[in-house]
C-alpha positions in Angstrom: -23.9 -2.3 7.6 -24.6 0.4 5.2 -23.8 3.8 6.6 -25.8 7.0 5.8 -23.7 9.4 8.0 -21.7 10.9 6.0 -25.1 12.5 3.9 -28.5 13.3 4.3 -30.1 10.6 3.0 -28.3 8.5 -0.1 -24.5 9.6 0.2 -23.6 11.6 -3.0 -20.4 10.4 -4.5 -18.7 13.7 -4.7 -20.1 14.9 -1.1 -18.4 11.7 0.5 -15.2 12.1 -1.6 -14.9 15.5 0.0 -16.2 14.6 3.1 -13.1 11.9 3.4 -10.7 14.1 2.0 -10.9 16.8 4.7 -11.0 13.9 7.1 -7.7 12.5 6.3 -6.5 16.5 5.2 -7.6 17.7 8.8 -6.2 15.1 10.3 -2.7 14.8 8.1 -0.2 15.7 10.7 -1.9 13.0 13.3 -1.7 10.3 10.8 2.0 10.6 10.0 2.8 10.6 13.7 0.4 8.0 15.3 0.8 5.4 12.2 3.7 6.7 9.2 3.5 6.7 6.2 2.0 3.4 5.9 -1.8 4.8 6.7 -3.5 1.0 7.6 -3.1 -2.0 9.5 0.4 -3.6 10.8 0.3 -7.5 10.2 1.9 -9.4 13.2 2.9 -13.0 12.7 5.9 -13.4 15.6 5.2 -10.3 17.9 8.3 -9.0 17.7 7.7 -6.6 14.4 7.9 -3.1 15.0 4.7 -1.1 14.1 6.9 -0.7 10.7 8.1 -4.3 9.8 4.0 -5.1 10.9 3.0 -2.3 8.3 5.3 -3.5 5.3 4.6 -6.9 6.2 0.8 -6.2 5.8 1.9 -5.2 2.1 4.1 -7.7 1.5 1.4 -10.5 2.2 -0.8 -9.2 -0.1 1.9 -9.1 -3.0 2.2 -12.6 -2.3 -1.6 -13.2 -2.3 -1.6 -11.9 -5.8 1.5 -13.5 -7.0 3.7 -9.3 -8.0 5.9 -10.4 -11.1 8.3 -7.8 -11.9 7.5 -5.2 -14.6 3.2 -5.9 -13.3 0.9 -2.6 -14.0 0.0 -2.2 -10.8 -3.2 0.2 -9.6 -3.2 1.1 -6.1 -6.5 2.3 -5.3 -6.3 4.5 -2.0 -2.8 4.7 -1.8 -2.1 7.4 1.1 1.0 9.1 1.2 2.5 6.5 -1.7 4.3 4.4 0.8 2.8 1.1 -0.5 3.2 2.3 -4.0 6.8 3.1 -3.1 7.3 -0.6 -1.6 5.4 -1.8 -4.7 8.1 -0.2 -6.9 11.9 -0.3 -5.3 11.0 -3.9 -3.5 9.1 -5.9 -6.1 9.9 -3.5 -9.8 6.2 -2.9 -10.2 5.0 0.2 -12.4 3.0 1.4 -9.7 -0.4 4.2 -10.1 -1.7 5.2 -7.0 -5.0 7.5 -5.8 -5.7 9.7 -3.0 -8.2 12.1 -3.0 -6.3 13.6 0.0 -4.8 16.9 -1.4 -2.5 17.0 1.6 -1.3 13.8 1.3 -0.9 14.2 -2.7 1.3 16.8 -1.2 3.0 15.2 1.4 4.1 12.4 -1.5 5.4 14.9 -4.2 7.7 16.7 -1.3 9.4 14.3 -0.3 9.2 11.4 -2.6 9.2 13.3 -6.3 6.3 11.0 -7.0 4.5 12.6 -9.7 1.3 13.3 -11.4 2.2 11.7 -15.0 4.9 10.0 -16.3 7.4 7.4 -14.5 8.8 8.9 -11.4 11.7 8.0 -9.2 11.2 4.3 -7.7 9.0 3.7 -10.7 5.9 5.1 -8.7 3.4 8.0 -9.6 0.6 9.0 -7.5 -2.8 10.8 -8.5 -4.8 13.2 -6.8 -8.6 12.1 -7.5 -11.7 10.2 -6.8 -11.6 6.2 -7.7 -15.1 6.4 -9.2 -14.5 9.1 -11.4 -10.8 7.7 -12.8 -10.0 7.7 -16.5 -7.1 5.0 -16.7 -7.6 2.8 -19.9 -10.1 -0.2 -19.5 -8.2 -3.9 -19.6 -4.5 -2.5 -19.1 -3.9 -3.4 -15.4 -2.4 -6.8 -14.3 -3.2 -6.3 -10.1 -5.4 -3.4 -8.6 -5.3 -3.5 -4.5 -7.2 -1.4 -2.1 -5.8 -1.4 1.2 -8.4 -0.1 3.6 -9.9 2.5 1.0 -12.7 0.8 -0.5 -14.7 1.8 3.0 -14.8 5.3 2.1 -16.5 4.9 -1.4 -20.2 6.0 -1.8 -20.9 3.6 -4.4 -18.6 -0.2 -2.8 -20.2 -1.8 -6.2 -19.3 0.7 -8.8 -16.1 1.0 -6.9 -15.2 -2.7 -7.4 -16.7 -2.7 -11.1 -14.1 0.1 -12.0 -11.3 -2.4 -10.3 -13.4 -5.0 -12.8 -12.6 -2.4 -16.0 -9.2 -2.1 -15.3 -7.3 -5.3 -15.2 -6.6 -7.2 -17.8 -8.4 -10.6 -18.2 -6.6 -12.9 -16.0 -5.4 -9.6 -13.9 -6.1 -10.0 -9.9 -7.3 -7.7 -7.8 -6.3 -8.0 -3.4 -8.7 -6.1 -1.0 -8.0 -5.7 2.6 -11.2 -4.7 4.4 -12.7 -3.2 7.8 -15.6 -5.9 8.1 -18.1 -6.7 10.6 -19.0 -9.0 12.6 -22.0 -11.4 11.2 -24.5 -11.4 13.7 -22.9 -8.3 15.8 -24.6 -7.7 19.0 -27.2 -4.6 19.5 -25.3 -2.6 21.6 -22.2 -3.5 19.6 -23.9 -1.8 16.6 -25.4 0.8 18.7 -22.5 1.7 20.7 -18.9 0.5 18.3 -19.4 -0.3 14.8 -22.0 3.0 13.8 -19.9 5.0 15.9 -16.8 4.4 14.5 -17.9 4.7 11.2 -19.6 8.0 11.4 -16.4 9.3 13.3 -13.8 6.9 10.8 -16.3 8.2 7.6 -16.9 4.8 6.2 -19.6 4.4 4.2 -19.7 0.7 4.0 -19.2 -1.3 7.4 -20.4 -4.5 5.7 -19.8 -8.5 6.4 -17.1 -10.9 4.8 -20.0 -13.0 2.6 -21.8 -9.8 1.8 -18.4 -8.1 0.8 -17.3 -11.6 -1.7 -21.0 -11.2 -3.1 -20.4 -7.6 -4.4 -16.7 -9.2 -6.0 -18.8 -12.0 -7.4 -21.7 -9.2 -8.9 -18.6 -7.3 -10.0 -17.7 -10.1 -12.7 -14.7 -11.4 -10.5 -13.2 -15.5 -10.5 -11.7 -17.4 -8.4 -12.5 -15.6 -5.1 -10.7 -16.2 -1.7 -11.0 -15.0 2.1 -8.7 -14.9 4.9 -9.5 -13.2 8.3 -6.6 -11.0 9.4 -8.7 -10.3 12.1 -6.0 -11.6 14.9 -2.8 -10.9 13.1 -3.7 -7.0 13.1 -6.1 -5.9 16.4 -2.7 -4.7 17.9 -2.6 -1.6 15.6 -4.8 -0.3 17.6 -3.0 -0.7 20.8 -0.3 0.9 19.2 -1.7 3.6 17.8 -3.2 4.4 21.5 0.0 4.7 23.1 1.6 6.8 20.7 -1.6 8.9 20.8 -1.3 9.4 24.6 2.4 10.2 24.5 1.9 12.3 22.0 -0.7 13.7 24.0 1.4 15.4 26.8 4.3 16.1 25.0 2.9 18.0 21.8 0.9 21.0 22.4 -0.5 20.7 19.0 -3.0 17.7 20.4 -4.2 19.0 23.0 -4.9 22.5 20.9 -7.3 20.6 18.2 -8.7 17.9 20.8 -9.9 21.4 22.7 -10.0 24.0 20.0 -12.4 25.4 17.8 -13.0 24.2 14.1 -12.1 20.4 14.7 -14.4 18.4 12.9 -12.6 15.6 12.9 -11.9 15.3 16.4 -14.1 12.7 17.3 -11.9 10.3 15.4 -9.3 10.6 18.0 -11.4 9.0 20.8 -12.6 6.6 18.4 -9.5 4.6 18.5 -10.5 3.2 21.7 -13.6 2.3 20.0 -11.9 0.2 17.3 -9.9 -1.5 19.4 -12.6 -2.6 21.9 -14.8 -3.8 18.6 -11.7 -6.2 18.1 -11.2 -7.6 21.4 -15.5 -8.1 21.3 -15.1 -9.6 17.7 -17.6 -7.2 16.2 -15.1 -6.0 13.8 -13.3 -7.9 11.3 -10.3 -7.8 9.3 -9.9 -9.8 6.0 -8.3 -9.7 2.6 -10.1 -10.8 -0.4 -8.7 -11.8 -3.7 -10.1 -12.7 -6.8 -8.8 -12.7 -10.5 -10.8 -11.3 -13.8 -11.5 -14.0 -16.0 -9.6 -14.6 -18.9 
């Protein structure tokens, strides 16, 4: 599924970059409280990882998907507020470039974390502020690019993966972990969940796991591989709900923007519930992709 929301008619690249940076700029505060600093899915295995451990974890298994050696040039496309970069970089000695086109989160990162613009920061980390599609990095330098949850956002999915193409080296991987749907959703689970949650999430691309490897494989990527992480990470949601409601009645703050003036990005609060009522239906999907540049 396509999306169109976030533009009249064919979504300009720079309009949806700015239309998904004051999303997650608006909304900066919310994020850090209902989900950290680790702005995507938890991974539970056992059931008894905190929201935390489930959020690391969720990085951890893709740095084993990819096979992280020390010392790899890493490019984290979509990187937040650093926190995978950061993991990336003390756990695993990766030389770690991340992009947000978030200014507050940019902002958040360089605060707290010293992770800079240019250069080798503290941790080995550095974190841009800028559009994936427009980057400049050097073609063929990269040994693993991953996107956690960011290539959704992009107005263009295939020129998004043909820059993660340009990048690596040959033989360099690349991990993706997706929102997908659903193959043969039903109508009113299109009608009433997935568009929904994508106008209100701004995602441009809602699409399926075969059409997603097909845009890999048109990218020039090898040696693809899928694995649905649909059941493993549906309880985010849950999560993120009850720390929404407490958060709810005991921060003023919430109830001011879910009732004040100028919130255009309230609708993404309700939409929580959405999400996790397309998991439990199994309209939405979860899945990591890998695949390697030839040699």
């Amino acid at each position: 599924m396509t999306s169109s929301i976030l533009t009249d008619g064919e979504p300009s690249r720079a309009r949806v970059a700015a239309t998904v940076a004051r999303h997650y700029d608006e909304l900066d505060a919310f994020y850090r409280d209902v989900w950290g600093e680790h702005v995507h899915h938890g991974l539970w295995r056992d059931g008894d990882e905190s929201p935390l451990e489930a959020a690391e974890q969720l990085v951890d298994h893709v740095v084993t998907a990819v096979s992280l050696q020390r010392g790899d040039r890493v490019i984290d496309v979509g990187a937040g507020y650093g926190g995978t970069a950061r993991r990336l970089a003390a756990r695993f000695g990766a030389r770690v470039t991340g992009f947000t086109v978030s200014a507050a989160q940019h902002a958040y990162a360089q605060r707290l974390y010293g992770v800079a613009d240019d250069g080798d920061a503290a941790g080995g980390a550095r974190l841009l502020l800028g559009d994936w599609l427009t980057n400049a990095l050097p073609s063929g330098e990269a040994d693993v690019v991953i996107a956690i949850e960011s290539t959704e956002h992009m107005a263009d999915l295939s020129h998004a993966l043909g820059e993660m193409h340009r990048v690596l080296r040959p033989g360099g991987q690349v991990a993706v972990c997706a929102w997908l749907a659903a193959n043969a959703p039903a109508a009113w689970e299109r009608r009433w969940l997935l568009e929904p949650l994508a106008r209100e999430g701004r995602l441009v691309t809602l699409t399926t796991a075969s059409a997603y490897a097909s845009l890999l494989e048109e990218a020039g990527f090898a040696d693809l591989t899928f694995e649905d992480l649909s059941a493993g990470v549906a309880r985010t949601w849950a999560v993120c709900l009850r720390r929404l409601a407490l958060r709810a009645v005991t921060d003023p703050r919430y109830l001011r923007y879910a009732f004040g003036d100028g919130a255009s990005e309230r609708p993404f609060l309700a939409s929580m519930l959405r999400i996790a009522v397309a998991y439990a239906r199994g309209a939405m999907r979860y899945g990591l992709f890998t695949a390697r540049r030839r040699p």
